[in-house]
C-alpha positions in Angstrom: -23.4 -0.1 19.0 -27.4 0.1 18.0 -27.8 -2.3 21.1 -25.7 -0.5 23.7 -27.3 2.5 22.7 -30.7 1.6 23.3 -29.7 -0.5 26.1 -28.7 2.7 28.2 -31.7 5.2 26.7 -34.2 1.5 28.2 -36.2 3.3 30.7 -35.1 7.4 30.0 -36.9 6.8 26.3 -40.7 5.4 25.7 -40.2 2.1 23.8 -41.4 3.8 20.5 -39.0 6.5 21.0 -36.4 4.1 21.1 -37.6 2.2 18.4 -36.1 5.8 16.3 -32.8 5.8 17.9 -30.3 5.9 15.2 -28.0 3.1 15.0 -24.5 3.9 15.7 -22.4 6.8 16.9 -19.0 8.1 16.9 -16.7 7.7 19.2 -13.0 9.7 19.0 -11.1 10.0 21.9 -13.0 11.7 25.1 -15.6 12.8 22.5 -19.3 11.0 21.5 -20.4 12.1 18.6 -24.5 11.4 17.8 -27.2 11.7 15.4 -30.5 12.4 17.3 -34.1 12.1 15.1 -36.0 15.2 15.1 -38.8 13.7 17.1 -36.4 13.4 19.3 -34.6 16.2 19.7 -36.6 18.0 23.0 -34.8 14.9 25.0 -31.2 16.1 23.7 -29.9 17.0 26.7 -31.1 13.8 28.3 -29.7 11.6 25.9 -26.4 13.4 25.7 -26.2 13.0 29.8 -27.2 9.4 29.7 -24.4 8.6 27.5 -21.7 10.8 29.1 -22.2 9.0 32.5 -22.2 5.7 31.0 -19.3 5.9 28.9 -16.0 6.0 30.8 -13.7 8.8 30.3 -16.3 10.4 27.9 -15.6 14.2 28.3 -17.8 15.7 26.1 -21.1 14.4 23.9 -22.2 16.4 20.5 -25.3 16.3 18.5 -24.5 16.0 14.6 -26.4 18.9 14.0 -26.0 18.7 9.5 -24.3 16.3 7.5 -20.9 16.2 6.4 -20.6 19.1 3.2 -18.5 21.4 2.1 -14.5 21.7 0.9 -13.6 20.6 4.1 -15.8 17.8 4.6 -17.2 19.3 8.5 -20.5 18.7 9.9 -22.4 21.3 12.1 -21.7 20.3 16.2 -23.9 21.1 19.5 -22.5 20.2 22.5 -25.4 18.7 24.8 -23.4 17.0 27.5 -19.9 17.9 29.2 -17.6 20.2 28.3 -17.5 22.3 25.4 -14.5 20.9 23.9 -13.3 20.0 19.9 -9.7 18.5 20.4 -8.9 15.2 21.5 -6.5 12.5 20.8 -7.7 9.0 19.2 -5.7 6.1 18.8 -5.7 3.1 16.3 -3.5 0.7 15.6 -1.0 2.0 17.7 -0.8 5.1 16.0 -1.5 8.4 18.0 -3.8 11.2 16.7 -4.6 14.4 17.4 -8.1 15.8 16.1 -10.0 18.7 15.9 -13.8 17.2 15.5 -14.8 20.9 14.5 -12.5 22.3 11.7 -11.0 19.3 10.4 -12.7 16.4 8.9 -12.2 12.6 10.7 -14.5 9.6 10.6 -13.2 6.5 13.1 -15.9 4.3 10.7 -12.5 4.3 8.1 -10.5 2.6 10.3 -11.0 -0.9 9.2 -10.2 0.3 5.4 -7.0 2.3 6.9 -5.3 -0.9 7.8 -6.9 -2.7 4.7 -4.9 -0.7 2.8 -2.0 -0.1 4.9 -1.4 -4.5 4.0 -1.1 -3.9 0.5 1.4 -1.3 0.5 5.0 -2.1 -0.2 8.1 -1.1 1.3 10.0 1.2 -0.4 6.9 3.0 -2.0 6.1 6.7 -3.0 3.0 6.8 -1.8 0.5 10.5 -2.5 -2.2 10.8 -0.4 -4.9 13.3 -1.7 -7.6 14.8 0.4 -5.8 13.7 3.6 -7.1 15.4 6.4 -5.6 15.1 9.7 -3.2 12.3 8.2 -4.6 8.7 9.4 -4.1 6.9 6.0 -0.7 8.3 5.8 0.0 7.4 9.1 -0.8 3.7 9.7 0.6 2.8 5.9 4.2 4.6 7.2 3.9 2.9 10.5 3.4 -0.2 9.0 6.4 0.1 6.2 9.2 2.1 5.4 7.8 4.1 2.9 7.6 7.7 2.2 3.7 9.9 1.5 2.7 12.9 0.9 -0.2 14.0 2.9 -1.9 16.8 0.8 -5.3 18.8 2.0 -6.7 21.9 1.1 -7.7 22.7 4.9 -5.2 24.6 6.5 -6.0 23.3 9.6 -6.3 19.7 8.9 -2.7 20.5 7.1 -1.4 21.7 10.8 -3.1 18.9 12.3 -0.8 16.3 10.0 2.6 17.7 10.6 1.7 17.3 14.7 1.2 13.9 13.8 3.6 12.8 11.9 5.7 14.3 15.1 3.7 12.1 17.4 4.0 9.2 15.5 7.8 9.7 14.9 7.1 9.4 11.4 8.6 13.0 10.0 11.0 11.0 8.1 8.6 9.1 6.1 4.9 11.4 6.2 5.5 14.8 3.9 2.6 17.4 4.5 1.3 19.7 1.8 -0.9 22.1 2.0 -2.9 22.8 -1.0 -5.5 21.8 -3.6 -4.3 18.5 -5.1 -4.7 19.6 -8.3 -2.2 22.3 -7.9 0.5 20.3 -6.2 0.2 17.5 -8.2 1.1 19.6 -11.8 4.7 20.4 -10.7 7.2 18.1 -12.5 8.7 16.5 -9.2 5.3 14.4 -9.0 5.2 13.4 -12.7 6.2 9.4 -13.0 7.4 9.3 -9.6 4.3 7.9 -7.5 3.6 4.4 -7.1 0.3 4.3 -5.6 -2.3 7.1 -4.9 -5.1 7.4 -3.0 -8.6 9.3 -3.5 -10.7 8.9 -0.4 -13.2 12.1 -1.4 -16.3 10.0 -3.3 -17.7 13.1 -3.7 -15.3 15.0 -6.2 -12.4 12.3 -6.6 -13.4 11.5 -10.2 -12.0 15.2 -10.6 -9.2 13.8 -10.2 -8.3 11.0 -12.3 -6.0 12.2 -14.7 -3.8 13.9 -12.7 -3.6 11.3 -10.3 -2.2 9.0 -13.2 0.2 11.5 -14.5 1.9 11.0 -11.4 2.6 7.4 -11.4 5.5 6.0 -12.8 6.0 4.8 -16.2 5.7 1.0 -15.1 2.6 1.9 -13.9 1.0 1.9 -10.7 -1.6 1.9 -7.6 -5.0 3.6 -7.4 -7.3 3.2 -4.6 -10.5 5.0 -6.1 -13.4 5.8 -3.4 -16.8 6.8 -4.7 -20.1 7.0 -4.0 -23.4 4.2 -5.5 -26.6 4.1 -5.2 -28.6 1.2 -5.2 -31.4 -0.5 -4.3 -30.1 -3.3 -3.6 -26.8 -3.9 -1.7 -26.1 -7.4 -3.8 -25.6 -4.8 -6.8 -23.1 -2.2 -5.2 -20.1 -3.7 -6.0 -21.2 -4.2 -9.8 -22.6 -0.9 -10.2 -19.2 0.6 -8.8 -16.8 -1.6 -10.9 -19.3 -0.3 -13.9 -18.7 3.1 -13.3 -15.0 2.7 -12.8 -14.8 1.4 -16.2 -16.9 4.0 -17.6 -14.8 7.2 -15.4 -11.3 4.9 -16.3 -11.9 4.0 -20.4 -9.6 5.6 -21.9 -7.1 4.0 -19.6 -5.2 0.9 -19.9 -5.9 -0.8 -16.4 -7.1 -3.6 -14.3 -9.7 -3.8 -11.3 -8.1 -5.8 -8.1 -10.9 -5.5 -5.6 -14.4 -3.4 -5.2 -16.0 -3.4 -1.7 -18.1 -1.4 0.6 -16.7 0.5 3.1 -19.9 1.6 4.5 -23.5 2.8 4.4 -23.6 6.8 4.3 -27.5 6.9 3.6 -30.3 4.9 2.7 -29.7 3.3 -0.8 -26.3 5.0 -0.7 -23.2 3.6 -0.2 -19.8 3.9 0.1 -17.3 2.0 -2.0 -13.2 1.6 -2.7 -11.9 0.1 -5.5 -8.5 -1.1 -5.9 -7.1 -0.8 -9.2 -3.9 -1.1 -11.5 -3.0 1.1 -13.8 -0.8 0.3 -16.6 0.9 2.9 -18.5 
């Protein structure tokens, strides 16, 4: 994606304005979603144009004006080519997915770690799904088996946004959205030692979450996919710096680490990891 990009901005940017391109963007649906270099920003609107006639069926091209905060997990969007528009529909894996880029939060750099984990679920699983957005986890793993999840997300929105999906995916049978605060939902006694794997993808507040997320799985034990987070300066020592923290955040547990990798780079010297563990009760 760094290549294309600079490929089409050859000749509308000076070769050391180029040389500060940023190195990927996001494409959902109709919609290009980009990160443009203060230096940079005067040539927005060219950059943005550039890109929407170069990309077919590209309707509309937003500048990433902040980075990702807040409950919700939204970024701050300008619109600096085509229309002014914050719904489209993305697909992956054969699934179908309406989004609102604006009010709900979505990343298509997941994808890969969406069917990673949709592989290792079984059929016949009970499946909870905190921090769940729009419902893309929840989604692919009940495409892939006969399963039943429940999609839980504070944003009311996002929460809308999942029930139109599991209707689109003809999945209403198997994908059970919840609005509310994990927390909350998770205390009522028709969760407790009923869940056979859980999943945490918020690295920024899912070691909140720990306990209760054990509570509800079932006595035999069960499933944890646990995203945080690492920084390091080098990106040989992510994956032991993450398993080392999981055994700090997890010690008064009885469990086993399956698998740590990196999902993806967020910043410099930050990244993003998932670790896949057991947890024995």
């Amino acid at each position: 994606m760094s290549k294309f990009l600079k490929k089409l901005l050859k000749g509308v940017l000076a070769d050391e304005e180029l040389s500060k391109v940023y190195s990927s963007f996001d494409m959902i649906g109709d919609i290009a979603i980009i990160k443009i270099p203060d230096s940079l920003l005067t040539k927005k609107n060219i950059i943005g144009e550039v890109i929407l006639q170069s990309i077919k069926n590209l309707k509309s091209v937003f500048l990433q004006r902040s980075s990702v905060s807040g409950e919700y997990r939204l970024r701050g969007l300008e619109v600096i080519a085509g229309d002014e528009k914050y719904v489209t529909y993305y697909r992956e894996y054969g699934c179908k997915f309406l989004v609102n880029v604006a009010t709900s939060y979505f990343s298509p750099r997941l994808s890969t770690e969406r069917l990673r984990i949709s592989n290792l679920v079984s059929p016949g699983e009970i499946v909870v799904n905190m921090f769940a957005g729009v419902g893309t986890f929840s989604v692919i793993m009940a495409k892939k088996h006969q399963i039943k999840v429940y999609n839980i997300d504070s944003n009311l929105d996002a929460y809308i946004l999942s029930i139109i999906n599991s209707k689109i995916n003809r999945l209403k049978d198997r994908v059970f959205s919840i609005h509310g605060d994990s927390q909350e939902v998770l205390r009522s006694n028709s969760f407790k030692d009923r869940i056979d794997r859980v999943l945490l993808p918020l690295p920024e507040r899912a070691h909140e979450f720990v306990d209760i997320s054990i509570n509800c799985l079932k006595p035999s034990g069960g499933h944890l996919h646990f995203f945080s987070h690492i920084k390091s300066d080098t990106k040989s020592q992510v994956v032991p710096t993450s398993e080392a923290y999981i055994r700090n955040l997890f010690s008064k547990y009885n469990f086993e680490i399956k698998h740590t990798q990196i999902v993806r780079d967020v910043a410099p010297r930050i990244y993003q990891t998932v670790t896949d563990l057991f947890i024995f009760k």
